[in-house]
N, C-alpha and C positions, 0 to 999 in steps of 0.2 A: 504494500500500500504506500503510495506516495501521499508527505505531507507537503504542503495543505490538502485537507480533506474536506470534503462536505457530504458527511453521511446523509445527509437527506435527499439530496439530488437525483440517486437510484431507486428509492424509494415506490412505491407502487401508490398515484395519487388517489385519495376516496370523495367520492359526492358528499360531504359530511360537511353542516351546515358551519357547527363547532368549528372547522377548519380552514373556512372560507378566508380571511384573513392571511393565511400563511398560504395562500394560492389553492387551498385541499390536498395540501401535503399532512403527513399525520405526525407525529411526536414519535417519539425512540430514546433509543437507551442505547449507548454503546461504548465501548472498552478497546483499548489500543492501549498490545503490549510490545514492548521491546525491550535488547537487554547490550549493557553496555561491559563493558572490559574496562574494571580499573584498576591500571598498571601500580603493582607496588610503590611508583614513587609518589605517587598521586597523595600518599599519607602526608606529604608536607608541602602541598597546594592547596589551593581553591578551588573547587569543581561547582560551577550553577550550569543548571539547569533553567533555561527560558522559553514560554511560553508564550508567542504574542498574543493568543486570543486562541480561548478554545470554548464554544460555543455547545452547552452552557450547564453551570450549578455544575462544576469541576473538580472532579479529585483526585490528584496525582500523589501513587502510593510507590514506594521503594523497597524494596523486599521487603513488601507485605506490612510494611508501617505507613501509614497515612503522613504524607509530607507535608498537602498544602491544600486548601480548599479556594476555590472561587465562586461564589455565586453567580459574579458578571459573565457576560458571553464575548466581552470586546475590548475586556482590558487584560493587561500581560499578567501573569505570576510568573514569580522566579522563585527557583528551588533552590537551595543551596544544601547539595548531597553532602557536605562533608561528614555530616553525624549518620548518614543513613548506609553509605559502601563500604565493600567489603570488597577489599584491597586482594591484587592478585586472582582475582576469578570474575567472573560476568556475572550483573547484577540485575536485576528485572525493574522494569518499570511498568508502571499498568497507569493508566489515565482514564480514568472515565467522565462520562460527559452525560447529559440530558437535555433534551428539547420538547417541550410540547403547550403550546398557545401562550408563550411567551414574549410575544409583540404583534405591534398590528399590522404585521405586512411577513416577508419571507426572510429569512436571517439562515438560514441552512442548520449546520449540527456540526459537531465534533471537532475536533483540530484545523482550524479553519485558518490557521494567519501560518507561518515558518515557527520552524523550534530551533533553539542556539544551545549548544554545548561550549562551554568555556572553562578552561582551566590555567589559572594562571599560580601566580606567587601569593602565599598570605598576607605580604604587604599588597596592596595594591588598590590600584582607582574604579571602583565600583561600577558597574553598567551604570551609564546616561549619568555618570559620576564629575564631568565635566559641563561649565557652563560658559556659553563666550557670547560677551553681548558686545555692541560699538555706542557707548553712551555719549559720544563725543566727534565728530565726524565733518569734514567738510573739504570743498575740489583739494585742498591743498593737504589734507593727514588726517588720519582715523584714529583713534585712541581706540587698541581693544584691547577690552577686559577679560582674560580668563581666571575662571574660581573654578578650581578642582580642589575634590574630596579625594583624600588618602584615608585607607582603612586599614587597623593592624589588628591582623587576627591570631597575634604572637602574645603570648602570656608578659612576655616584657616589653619596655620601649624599645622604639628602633628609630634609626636616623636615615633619611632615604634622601636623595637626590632629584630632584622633580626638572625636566629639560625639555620646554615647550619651544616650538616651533610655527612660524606658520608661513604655508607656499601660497602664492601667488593663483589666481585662473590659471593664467599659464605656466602654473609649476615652476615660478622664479619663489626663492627665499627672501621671502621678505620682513624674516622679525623672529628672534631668538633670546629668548631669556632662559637663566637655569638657578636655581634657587636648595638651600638646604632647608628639608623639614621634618621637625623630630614630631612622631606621633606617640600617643600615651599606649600602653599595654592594653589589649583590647578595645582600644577607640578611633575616634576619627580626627585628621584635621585639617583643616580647609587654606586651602593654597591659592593667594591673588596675585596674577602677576598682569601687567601692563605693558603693553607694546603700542609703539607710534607707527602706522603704513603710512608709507607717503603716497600721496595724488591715486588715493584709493580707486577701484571699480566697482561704484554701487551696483548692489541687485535690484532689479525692477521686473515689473514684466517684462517690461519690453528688453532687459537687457539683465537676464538671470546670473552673475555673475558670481560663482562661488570659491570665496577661501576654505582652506583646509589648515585646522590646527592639528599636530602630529604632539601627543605627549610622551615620555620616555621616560620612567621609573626607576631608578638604578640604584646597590647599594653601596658602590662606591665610588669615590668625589671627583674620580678618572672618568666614569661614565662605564665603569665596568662591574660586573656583578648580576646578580640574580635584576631582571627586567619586569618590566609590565609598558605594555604600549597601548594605545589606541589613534584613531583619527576620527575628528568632527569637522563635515561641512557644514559651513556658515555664507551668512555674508554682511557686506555692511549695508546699512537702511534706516533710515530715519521713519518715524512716524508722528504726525501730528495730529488735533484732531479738538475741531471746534466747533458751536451750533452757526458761525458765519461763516469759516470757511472750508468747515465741512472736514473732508479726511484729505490730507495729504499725507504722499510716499516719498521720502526726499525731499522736502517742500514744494512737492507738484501737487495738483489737485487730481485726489483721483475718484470714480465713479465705480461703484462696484456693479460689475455687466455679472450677476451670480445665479448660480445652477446647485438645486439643491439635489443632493446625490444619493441616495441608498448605498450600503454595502455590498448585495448579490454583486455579481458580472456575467448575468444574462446564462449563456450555455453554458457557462461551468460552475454555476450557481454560487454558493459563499466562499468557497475557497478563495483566500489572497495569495495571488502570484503576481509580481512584481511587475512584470511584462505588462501583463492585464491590468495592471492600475497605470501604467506610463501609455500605453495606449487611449485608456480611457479620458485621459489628463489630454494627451496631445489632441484626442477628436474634440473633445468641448471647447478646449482651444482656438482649433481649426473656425468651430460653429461662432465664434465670438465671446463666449463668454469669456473673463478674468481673472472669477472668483470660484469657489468651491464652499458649499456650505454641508460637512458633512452631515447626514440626517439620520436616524438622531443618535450616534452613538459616536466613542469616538473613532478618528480614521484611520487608516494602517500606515505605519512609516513605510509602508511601497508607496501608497500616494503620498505621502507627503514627500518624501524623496524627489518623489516624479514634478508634483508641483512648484519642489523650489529648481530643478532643474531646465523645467518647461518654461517657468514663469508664471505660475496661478497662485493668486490671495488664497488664505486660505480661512473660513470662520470653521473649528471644531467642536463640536458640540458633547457634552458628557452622557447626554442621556435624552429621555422617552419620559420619565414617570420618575418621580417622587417617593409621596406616603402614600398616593391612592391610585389602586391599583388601575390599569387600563384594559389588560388584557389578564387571564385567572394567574398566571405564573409570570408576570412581569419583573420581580425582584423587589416592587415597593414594599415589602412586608420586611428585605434586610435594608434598606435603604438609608437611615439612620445611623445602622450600624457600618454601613459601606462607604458613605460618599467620602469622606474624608481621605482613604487610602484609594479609593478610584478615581476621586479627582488630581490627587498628587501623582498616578502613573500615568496619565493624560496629560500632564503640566510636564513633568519630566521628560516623556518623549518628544514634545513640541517643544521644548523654550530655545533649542538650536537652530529651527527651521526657520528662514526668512520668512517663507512665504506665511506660514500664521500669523494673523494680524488679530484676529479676535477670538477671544473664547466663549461659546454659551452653556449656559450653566444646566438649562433645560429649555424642555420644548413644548410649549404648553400645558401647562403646571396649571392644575382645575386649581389647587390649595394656595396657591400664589394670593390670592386673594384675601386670604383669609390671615390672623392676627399672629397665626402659629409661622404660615406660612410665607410671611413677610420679615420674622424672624429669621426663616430659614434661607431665606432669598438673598437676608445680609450676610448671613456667615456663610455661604456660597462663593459671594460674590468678595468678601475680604479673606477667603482663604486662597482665591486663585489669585488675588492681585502680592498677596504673599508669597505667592510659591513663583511667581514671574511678575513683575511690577512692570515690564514695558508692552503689555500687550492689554488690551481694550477686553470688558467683559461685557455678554448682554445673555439675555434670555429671549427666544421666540417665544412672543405672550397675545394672547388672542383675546384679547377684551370680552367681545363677544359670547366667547364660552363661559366665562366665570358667570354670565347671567342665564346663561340657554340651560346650561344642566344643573341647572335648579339647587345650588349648593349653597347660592348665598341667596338668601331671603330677599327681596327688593321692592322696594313699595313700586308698584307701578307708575306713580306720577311721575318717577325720575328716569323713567325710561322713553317719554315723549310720545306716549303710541304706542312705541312700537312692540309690537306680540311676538310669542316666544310660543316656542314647538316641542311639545315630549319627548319627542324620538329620542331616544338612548345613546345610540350611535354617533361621535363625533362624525365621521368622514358623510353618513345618509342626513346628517341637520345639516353640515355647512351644504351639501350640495341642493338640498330644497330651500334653505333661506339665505342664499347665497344675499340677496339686495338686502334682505332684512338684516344680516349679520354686518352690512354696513349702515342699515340705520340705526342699530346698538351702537357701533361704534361712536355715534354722536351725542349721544346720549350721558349726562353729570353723572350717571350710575357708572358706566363704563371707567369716564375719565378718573373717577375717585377709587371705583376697585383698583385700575393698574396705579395709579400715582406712589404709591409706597413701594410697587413694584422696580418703577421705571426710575424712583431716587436711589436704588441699590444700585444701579446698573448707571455703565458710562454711554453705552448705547441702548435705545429703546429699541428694543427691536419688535415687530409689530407683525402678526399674521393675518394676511388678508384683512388688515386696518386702515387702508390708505387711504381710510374718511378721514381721519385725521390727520393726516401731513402739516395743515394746513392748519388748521384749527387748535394742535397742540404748539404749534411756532407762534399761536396768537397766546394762550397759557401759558404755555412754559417757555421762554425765550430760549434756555441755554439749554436745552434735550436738544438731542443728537439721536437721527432715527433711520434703523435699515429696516425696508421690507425682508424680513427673514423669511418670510413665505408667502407667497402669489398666485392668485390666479395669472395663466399663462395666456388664455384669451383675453386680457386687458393690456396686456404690454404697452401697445402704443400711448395709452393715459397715462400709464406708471411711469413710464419711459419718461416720456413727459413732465410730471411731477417731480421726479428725480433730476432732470435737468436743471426744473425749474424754483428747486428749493435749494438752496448749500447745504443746510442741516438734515435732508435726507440722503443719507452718503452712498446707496444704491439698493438693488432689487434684485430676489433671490426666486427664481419661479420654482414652482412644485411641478417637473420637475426638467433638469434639466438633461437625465439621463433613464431611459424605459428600469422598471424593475420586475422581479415576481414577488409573489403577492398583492395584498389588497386589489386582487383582480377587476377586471374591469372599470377601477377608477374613473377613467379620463374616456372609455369609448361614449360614442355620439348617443343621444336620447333624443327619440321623435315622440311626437305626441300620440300616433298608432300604437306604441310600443303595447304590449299585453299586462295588462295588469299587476302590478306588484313588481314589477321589474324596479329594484332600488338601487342605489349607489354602485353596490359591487356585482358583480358581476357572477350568475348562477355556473356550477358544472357544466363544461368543462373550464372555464375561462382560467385561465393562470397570469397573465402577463397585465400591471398597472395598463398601459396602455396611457399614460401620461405623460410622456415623458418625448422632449423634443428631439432626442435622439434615440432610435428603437436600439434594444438589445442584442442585435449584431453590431451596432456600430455605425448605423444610417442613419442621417440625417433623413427627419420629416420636413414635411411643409412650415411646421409651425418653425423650427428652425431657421429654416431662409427666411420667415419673415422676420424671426426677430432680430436676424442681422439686418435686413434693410430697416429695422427701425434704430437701432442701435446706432442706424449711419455708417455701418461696415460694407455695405453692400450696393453699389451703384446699378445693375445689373436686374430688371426684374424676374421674378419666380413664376414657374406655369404651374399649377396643382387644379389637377382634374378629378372633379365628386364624381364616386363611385356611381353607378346607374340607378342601384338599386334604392338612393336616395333621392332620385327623381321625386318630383310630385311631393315628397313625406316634409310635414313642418318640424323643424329643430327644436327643441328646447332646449332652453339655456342650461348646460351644461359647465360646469367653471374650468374643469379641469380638462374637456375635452376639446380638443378641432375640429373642423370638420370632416368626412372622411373622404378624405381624397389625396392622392399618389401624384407622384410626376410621372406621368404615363400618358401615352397617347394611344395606346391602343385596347383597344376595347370591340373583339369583335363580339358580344352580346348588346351591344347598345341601343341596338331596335332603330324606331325610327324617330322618335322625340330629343330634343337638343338634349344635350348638357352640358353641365354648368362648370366652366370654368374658370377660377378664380384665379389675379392678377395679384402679385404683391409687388407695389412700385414705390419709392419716392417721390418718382415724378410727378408735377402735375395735371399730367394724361398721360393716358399708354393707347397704345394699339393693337390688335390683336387681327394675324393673317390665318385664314385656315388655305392650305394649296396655292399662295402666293397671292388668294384674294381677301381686300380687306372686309373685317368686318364692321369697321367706324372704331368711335375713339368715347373711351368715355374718361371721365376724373379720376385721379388716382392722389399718392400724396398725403401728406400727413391730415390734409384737412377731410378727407374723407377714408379713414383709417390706416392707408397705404392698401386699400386692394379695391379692384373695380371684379363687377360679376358681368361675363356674360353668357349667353345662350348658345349655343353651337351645334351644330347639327353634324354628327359624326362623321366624317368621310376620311378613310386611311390617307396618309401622306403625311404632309407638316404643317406641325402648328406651329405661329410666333410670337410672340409680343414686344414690340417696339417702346421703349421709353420717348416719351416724348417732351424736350426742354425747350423752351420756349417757342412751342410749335413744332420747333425741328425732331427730325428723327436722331433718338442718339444710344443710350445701348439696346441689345438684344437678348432673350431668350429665346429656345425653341425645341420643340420635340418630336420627336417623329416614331411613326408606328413600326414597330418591329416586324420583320415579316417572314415569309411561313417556313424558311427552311429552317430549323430551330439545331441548335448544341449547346451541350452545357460548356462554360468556360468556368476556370477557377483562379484566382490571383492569389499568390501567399507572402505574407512578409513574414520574416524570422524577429522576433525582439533580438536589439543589439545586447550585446556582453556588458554595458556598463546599467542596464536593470537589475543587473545582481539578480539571486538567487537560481530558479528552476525559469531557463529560455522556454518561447512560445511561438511557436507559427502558428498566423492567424491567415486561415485561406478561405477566403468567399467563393462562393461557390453560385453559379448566375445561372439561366437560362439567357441564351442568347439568339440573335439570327446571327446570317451569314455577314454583316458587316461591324455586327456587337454590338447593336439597338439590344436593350434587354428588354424578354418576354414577357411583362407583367401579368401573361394571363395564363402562363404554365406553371401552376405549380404541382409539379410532378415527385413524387417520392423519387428520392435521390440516394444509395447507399457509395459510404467514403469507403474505401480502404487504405490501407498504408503499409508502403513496402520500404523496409526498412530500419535503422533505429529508432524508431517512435512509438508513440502511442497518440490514440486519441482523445484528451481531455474534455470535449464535448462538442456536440455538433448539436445545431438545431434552426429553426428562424424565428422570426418575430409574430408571428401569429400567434392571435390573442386567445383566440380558443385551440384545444389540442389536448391529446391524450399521450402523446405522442411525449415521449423521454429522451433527454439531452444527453442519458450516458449511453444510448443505443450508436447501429452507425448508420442507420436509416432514420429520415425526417421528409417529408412533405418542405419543397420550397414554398414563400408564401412571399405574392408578387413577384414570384421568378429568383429569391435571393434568400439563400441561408449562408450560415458561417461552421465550418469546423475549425476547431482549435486541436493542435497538432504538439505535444510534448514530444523533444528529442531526447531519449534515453541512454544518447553514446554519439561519439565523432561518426559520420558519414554525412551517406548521400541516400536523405528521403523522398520516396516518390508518394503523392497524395493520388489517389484515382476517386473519381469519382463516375456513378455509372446511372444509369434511370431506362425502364422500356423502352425502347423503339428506338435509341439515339446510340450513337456511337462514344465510348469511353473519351473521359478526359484527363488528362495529368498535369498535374505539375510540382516543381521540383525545389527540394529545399536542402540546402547545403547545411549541416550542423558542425559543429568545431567544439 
């Protein structure tokens, strides 16, 4: 078995209502043994044992002693074996784990992040035992600070030599100090040393610029003797952050473009592999976004690695739930007894990463309201500014719900009107009172529950509250507010608001990457629909369906648009509704789009137009079906950036023309694929510096003969692999399906799935892929 694992992904999924939430995947139990050799010398070292995240109510036992327990599913434990081995023989380790209705969406099972084996000297610098910050910084020299921890696990004092270094981007030496420091007989003690870089290279997005500090342990004054090493990437960065001029990076002003993200990654469900978060990092990227809002737990230093390499902000978030419970085994029952040591393994792993700019403490927190729970919002919120003093805290808090789920009493007079709904369900109320959860929002009841709230907190951060922007900058002058979560069909308002406020410092949609669970989320609602059809989505549905980029890694419609509003994108977008929503009226849906493909071909389209939607900047566009136009109509931000129009189907190409002041000026277009069909596949291998376990990611397409892709084939497709590899999971984005990601057969959906391809050893992989009636396809991946 290779780790990372996600015992639940092979799984057999059940119609089981209880289950709905986790996509109708079901709960387990499972155990992972393995046994280690510890060499006789091992008696006078350090042996830990590291866990990044094993998913979940954890207990790692060592020949048959219980070492270490976890409740959380997403924070690290570290073992430290030395009381438990026996020296000269293999020793067993057994890990067991459990999952079952322990959040409101899909989180996978078991050993889910990489595991570290470390053995070093009993003197020595403890995991994430180093901290380097730049307090001090400008064009002309950086003042950096490091403060590392020595730990002596010797019955007497010792005197150790500490020799910090730090290299350049480009691997030039640029700062050395060395220092004597005597630790106490079983204690700790904290080493600051100070270095001046000249004419530094800030990190930023746009230019991710990373130092490395290199530390070296030694126990004698020559630099010779028993060692301990490590290395931290860093970089330098300033941040500031005010309700007038908002958040600057470097003293620039910057705008958070953010995507709130889930843990899974889609066909290989929760397993963290590094690859797969530096891919996911680099396409949201690509899409426009800046930021990353991890939701709701905290993120794996693969992504965060990836985002301070790529360039992405990062807000990391500790958690889901408090004291009251949201889902039956959500962990709020130890959560008193937890937060303390889960918020300091979350703060530890992030306080070196540039890209982290904010921490949130929680995510809509029903108790926040309340006199206990404002209590606990303070000591939240002053224990993370203790454990890292230069990063920003906020909490995602949703006004709204502290009054909808009936916990705080509220005279209705202060509510203005506005009526309130029983439904139980957070995700089935926001989506039916989606206008009313903003007329709460305006509401003296709303502003006075969060206010105790949002005085704990340096940023307000706001869920689907963006009634207030406006209205809190007229109250509170000096709050500072991010949409921490959004509706994604509003963007071009928010967008907007956010431009047009300093002290709203950006906007976080829900979301900005597909997940599994809370199935059916985000798919369309007509008003035909069949009765009882609520928020989530019935058997077989597994996939959010919200998310602006699907779980292979495709950009949707909603995507390009929100780069044309964003202003990243000159270029209009063609997105064709599907047929079958002809005729049928929409309901407002918060999380959904509309359902429609970039595709032009559609041989069932019958004989009635459809509807093709335009997203432009421009102030008109134009749309050619076969070179003839169809006229021009408004587009542009004053009419939301998209014009509709009617089209009567005919195979060939379709265009659309921006048009700038009258003139014709860029282009889109699409064209119908035609009928000699083959599958093609593209593979990229992750480079060598994502560390850990490489990943070839190969799409796998229906095509014609000139690579128009078939959007109307979607054929079952089995991969094979010859070779060193294995197949880590293959599947597409389709939202309903019964169909399993660890199998090697999947149904294409739109003509496009993805296999992901683990290499097992140095060679040369061949990926095949094959489907009825068409002739085999390959392609090849080199591994090293």
């Amino acid at each position: 078995m290779v780790i990372p694992h996600d015992a639940v992904l092979a799984m057999a999924r059940v119609p089981d209502a209880h289950q709905m939430a986790s996509g109708y995947f079901p709960g387990g139990k499972w155990e992972y043994r393995t046994r280690i050799f510890a060499p006789a010398h091992w008696r006078d070292r350090h042996v830990v044992l590291e866990f990044e995240a094993i998913h979940r109510s954890a207990a790692v036992f060592v020949n048959g002693d219980l070492a270490i327990r976890q409740p959380s599913g997403s924070t690290s434990l570290v073992v430290e074996l030395d009381a438990f081995l026996r020296y000269g023989v293999e020793n067993e380790i057994v890990v067991e784990a459990r999952a079952d209705r322990d959040a409101r969406w899909y989180t996978g099972g078991g050993i889910i992040r990489p595991v570290h084996l470390a053995v070093g000297p009993r003197v020595h610098v403890p995991l994430d035992g180093v901290v380097v910050t730049t307090p001090e910084h400008d064009a002309e020299a950086s003042l950096v600070q490091i403060i590392t921890t020595v730990r002596n696990l010797e019955s007497v004092p010792v005197v150790r030599w500490l020799e910090t270094s730090i290299t350049s981007p480009s691997d030039d030496l640029v700062g050395v100090d060395r220092t004597r420091v005597s630790v106490p007989a079983g204690g700790e003690a904290e080493v600051s040393q100070r270095m001046l870089v000249e004419a530094p290279l800030r990190w930023s997005v746009d230019s991710p610029d990373l130092y490395r500090v290199t530390s070296r342990l030694t126990s004698g004054a020559g630099g010779e003797g028993q060692t301990d090493h490590g290395d931290v990437l860093f970089g330098v960065r300033s941040l500031h952050l005010d309700a007038r001029r908002g958040l600057r990076v470097n003293g620039q002003p910057v705008k958070l473009r953010g995507a709130c993200v889930h843990a899974d990654n889609g066909v290989i469900g929760g397993a963290t592999f590094d690859a797969a978060e530096e891919r996911r990092v680099a396409i949201l990227k690509s899409a426009g976004f800046n930021a990353i809002r991890s939701a709701h737990q905290p993120m794996s230093r693969a992504m965060l690695d990836a985002c301070d390499r790529l360039g992405m902000l990062v807000m990391d978030e500790l958690t889901d739930v408090w004291t009251r419970a949201k889902s039956p085994e959500d962990g709020s029952d130890v959560f008193l007894e937890r937060w303390r040591s889960d918020l300091e393994a979350m703060v530890r792993k992030d306080r070196n990463h540039p890209c982290v700019i904010i921490y949130s403490i929680g995510n809509e927190i029903p108790e926040a309201a309340t006199r206990s729970g404002s209590e606990l919002t303070r000591a939240l919120a002053a224990a993370t500014r203790a454990l890292d003093p230069t990063r920003y805290v906020t909490a995602a808090v949703n006004g709204a719900l502290f009054v909808m789920d009936g916990a705080i009493d509220i005279d209705p007079e202060r509510l203005g009107g506005a009526s309130l709904d029983p439904v139980a369900e957070i995700n089935a109320r926001s989506m039916s009172l989606e206008d009313r959860m903003s007329s709460l929002a305006l509401t003296d009841a709303v502003a006075e529950l969060t206010e105790e709230a949002y005085g704990a907190l340096d940023i307000a951060g706001m869920n689907y509250q963006d009634a207030r922007y406006v209205l809190d900058h007229e109250r509170y002058p000096h709050r500072v507010i991010v949409g921490s979560e959004t509706f994604p069909t509003r963007i071009d308002r928010l967008w907007g608001l956010v431009l047009a406020n300093p002290h709203v410092i950006g906007d976080f949609t829900w979301t900005g990457w597909d997940y599994l669970g809370e199935p059916g989320l985000g798919r369309m609602h007509y008003r035909d629909d069949q009765p009882g059809s609520g928020a989530l989505g019935a058997y077989p549905f597994l996939i959010s369906l919200a998310g602006d980029i699907d779980i292979t890694g495709e950009r949707r419609p909603a995507s390009y648009y929100r780069e044309i509003v964003f202003g990243l994108r000159a270029e209009p977008f063609i997105a064709v509704r599907r047929p079958h929503t002809r005729g049928r009226e929409m309901k407002a849906a918060p999380w959904s789009w509309t359902d429609s493909i970039q595709s032009w071909t559609w041989p069932d389209a019958g004989t009635d137009p459809l509807e093709v939607e335009i997203y432009c900047d421009a102030a008109e566009v134009e749309l050619f079906v076969a070179g003839s136009s169809l006229g021009r109509q408004p587009a542009g931000a004053s009419h939301g950036y998209r014009a509709l129009f009617a089209v009567p189907y005919a195979p060939g190409r379709l265009e659309a023309v921006a048009l700038r002041d009258g003139l014709p000026a860029e282009r889109a277009a699409l064209q119908t694929a035609g009928t000699d069909r083959r599958l093609a596949l593209r593979a990229k291998l992750s480079t060598p510096d994502t560390g850990g376990q490489r990943l070839a990611f190969v799409v796998v397409e229906l095509v014609d003969d000139v690579g128009v892709r078939a959007t109307d084939g979607d054929l079952e497709v089995e991969v094979d692999i010859d070779g060193p590899g294995e197949l880590q999971g293959f599947g597409s984005a389709r939202p309903e399906t019964e169909e399993s990601f660890s199998g090697s057969r999947h149904r294409l959906y739109d003509g496009r799935a993805l296999a992901v391809v683990r290499p097992t050893g140095a060679g040369r992989i061949v990926v095949i892929a094959s489907a009825p009636g068409l002739p085999s396809a390959s392609v090849e991946v080199q591994a090293v």
